[in-house]
N, CA and C atoms as a LAMMPS dump frame, in Angstrom:
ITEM: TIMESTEP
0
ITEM: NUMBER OF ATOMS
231
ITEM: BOX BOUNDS ff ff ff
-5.0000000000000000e+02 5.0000000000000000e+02
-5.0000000000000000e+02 5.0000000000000000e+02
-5.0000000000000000e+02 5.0000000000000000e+02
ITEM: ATOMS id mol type element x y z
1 1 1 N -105.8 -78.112 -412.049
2 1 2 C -107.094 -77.504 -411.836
3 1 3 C -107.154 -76.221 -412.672
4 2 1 N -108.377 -75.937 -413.16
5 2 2 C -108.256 -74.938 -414.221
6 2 3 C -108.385 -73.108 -413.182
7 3 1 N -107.862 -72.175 -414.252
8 3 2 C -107.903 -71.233 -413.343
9 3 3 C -108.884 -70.66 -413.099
10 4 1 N -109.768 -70.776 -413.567
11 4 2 C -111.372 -69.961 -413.3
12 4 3 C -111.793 -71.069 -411.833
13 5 1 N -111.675 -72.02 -411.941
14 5 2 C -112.311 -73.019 -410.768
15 5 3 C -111.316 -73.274 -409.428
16 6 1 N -110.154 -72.305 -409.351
17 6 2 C -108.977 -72.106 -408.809
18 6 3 C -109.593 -70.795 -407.727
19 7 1 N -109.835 -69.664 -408.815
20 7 2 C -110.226 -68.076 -408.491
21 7 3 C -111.507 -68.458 -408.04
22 8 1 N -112.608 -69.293 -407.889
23 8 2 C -113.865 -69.215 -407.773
24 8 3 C -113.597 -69.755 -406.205
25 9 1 N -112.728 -70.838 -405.983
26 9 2 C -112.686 -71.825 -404.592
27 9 3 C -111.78 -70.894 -403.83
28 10 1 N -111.139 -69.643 -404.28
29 10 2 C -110.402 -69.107 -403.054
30 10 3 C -111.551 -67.917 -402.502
31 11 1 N -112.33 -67.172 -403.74
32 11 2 C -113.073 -66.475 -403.701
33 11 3 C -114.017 -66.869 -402.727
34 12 1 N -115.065 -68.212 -402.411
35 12 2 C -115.933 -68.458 -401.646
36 12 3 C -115.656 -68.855 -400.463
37 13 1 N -113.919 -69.327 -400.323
38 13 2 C -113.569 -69.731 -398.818
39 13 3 C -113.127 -68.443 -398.372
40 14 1 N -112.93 -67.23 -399
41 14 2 C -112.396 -65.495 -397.991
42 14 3 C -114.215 -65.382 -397.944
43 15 1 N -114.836 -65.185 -398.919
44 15 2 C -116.612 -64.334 -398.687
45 15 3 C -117.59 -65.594 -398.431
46 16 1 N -117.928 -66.291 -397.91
47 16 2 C -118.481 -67.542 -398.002
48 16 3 C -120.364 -67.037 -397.9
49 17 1 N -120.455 -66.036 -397.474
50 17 2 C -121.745 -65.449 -397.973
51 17 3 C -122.347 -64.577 -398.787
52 18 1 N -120.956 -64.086 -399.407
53 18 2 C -121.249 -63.149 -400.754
54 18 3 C -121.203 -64.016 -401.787
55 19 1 N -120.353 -65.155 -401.7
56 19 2 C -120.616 -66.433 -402.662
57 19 3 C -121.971 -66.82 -402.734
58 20 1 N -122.477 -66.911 -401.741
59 20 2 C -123.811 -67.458 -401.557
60 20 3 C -124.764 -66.55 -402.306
61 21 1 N -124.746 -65.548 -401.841
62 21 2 C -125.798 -64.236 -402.36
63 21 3 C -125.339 -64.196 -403.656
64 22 1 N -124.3 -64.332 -404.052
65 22 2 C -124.231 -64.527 -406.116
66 22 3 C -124.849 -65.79 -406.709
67 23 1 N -124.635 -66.657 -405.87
68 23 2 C -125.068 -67.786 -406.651
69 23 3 C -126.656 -67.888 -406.617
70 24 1 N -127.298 -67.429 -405.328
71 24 2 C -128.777 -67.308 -405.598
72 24 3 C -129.119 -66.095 -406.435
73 25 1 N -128.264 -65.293 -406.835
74 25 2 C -128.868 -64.256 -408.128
75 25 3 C -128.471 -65.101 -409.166
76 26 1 N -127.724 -66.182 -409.28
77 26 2 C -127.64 -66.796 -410.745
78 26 3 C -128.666 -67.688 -411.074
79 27 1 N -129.082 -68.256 -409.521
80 27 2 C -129.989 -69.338 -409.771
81 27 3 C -131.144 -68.657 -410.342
82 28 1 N -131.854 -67.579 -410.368
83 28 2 C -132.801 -67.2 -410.632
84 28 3 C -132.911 -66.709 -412.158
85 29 1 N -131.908 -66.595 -413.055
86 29 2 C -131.389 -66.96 -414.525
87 29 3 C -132.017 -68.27 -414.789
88 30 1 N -131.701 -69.52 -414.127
89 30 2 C -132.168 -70.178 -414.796
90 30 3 C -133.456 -70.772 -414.446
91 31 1 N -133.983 -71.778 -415.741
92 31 2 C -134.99 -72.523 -415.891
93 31 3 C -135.644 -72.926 -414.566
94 32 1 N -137.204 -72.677 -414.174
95 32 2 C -137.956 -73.832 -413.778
96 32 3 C -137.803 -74.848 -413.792
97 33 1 N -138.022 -76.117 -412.472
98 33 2 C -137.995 -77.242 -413.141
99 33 3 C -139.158 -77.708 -413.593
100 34 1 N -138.733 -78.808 -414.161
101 34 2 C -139.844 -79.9 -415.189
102 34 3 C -140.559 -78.999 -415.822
103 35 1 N -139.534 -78.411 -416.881
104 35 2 C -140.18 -78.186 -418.01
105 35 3 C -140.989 -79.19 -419.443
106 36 1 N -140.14 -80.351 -419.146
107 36 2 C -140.455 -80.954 -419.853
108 36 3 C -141.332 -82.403 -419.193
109 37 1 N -141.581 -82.428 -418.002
110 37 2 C -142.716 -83.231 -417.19
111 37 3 C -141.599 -84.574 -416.869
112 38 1 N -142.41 -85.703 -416.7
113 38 2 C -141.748 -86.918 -416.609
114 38 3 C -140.984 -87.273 -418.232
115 39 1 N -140.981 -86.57 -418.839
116 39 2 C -140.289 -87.219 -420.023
117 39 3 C -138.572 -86.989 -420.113
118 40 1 N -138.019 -88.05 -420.463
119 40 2 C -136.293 -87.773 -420.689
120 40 3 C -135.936 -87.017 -421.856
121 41 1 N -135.206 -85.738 -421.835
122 41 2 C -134.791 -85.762 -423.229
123 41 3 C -133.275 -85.326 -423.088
124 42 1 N -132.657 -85.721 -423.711
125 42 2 C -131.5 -85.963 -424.011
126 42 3 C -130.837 -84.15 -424.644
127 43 1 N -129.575 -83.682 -423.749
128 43 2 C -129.246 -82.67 -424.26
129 43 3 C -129.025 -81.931 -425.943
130 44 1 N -128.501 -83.184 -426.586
131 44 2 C -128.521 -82.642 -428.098
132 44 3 C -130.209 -82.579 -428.22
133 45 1 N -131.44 -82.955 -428.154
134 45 2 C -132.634 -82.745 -428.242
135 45 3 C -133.216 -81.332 -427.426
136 46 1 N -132.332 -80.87 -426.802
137 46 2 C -132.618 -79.202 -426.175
138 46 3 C -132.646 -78.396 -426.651
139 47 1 N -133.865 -77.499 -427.101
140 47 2 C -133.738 -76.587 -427.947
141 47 3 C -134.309 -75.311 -426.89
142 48 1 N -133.591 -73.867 -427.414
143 48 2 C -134.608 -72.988 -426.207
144 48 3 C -134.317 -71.891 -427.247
145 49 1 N -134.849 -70.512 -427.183
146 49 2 C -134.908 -69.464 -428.429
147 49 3 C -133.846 -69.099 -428.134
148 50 1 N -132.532 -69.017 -427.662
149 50 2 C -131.182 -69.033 -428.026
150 50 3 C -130.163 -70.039 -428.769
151 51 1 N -130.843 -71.15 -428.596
152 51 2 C -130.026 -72.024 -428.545
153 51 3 C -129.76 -72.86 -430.326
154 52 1 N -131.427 -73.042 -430.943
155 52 2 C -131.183 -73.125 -432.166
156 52 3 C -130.521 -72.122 -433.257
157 53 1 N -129.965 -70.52 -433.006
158 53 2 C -129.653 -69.594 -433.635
159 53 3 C -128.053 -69.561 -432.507
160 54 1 N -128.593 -68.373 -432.367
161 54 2 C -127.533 -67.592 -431.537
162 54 3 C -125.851 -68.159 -431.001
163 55 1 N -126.299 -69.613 -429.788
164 55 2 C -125.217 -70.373 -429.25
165 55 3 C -124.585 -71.415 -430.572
166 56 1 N -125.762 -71.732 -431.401
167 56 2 C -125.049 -72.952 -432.465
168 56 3 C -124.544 -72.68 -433.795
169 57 1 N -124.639 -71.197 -433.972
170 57 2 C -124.542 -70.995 -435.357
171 57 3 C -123.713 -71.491 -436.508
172 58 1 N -122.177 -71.083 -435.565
173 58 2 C -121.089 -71.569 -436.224
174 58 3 C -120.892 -73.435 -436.35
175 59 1 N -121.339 -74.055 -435.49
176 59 2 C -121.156 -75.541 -435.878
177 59 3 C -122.346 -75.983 -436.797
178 60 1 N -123.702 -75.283 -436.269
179 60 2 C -123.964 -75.623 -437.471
180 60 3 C -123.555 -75.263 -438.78
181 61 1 N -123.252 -74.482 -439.327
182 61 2 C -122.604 -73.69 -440.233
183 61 3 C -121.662 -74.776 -440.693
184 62 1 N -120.612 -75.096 -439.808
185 62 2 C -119.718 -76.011 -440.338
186 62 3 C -120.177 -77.419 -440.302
187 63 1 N -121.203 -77.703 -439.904
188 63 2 C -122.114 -79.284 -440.092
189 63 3 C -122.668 -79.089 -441.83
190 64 1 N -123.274 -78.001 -442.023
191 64 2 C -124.133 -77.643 -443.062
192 64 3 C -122.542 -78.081 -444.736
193 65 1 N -121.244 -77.166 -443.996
194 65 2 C -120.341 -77.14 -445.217
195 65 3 C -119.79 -78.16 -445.345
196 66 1 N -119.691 -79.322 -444.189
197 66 2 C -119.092 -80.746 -443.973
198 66 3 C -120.275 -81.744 -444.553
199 67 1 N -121.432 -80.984 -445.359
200 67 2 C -122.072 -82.275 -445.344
201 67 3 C -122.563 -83.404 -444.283
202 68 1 N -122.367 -83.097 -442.988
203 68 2 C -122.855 -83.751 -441.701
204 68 3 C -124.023 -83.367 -441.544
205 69 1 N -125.027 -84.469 -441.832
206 69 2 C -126.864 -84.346 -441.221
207 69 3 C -126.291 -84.938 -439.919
208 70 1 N -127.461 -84.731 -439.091
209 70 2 C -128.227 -85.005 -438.129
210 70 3 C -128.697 -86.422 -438.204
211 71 1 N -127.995 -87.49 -437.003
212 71 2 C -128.488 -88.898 -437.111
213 71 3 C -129.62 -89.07 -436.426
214 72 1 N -130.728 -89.741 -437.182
215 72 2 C -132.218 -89.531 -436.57
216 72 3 C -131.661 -91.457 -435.072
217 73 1 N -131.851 -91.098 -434.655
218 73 2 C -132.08 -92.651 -433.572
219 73 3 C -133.381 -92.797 -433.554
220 74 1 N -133.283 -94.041 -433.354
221 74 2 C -134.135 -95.001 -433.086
222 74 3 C -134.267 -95.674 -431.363
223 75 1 N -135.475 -95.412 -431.13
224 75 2 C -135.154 -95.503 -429.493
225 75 3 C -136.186 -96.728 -429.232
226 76 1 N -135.966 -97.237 -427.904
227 76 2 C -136.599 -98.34 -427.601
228 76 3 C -135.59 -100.153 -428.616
229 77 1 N -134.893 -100.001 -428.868
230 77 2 C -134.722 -101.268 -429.334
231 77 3 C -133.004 -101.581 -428.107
């Protein structure tokens, strides 16, 4: 078991309501749901104003020097 998920499960079984009260300040970080309505989209298709710059830079970077495009799919078949 890794050690962050080791320190997190001893942490919430000693405070089991200060666990709680952190995790509803994290929940509020993230996203609304159905942002994107009834439609599926698939995580590599996730884009958010961090995410095309900031989080991907370096792989893209090394996609760009490897000559690796982006495989377009074809959906529905």
């Amino acid at each position: 078991m890794p050690l962050p998920i080791l320190f997190l499960t001893k942490f919430y079984s000693l405070f089991p309501n200060l666990g709680t009260n952190l995790f509803a300040v994290g929940n509020q970080f993230l996203p609304e749901p159905g942002g994107r309505g009834e439609k599926r989209t698939l995580g590599k298709d996730s884009r958010s104003a961090l995410s095309p710059a900031a989080l991907t830079y370096l792989s893209d970077r090394a996609a760009q020097e490897n000559n690796e495009h982006p495989v377009i799919e074809q959906r529905g078949r």
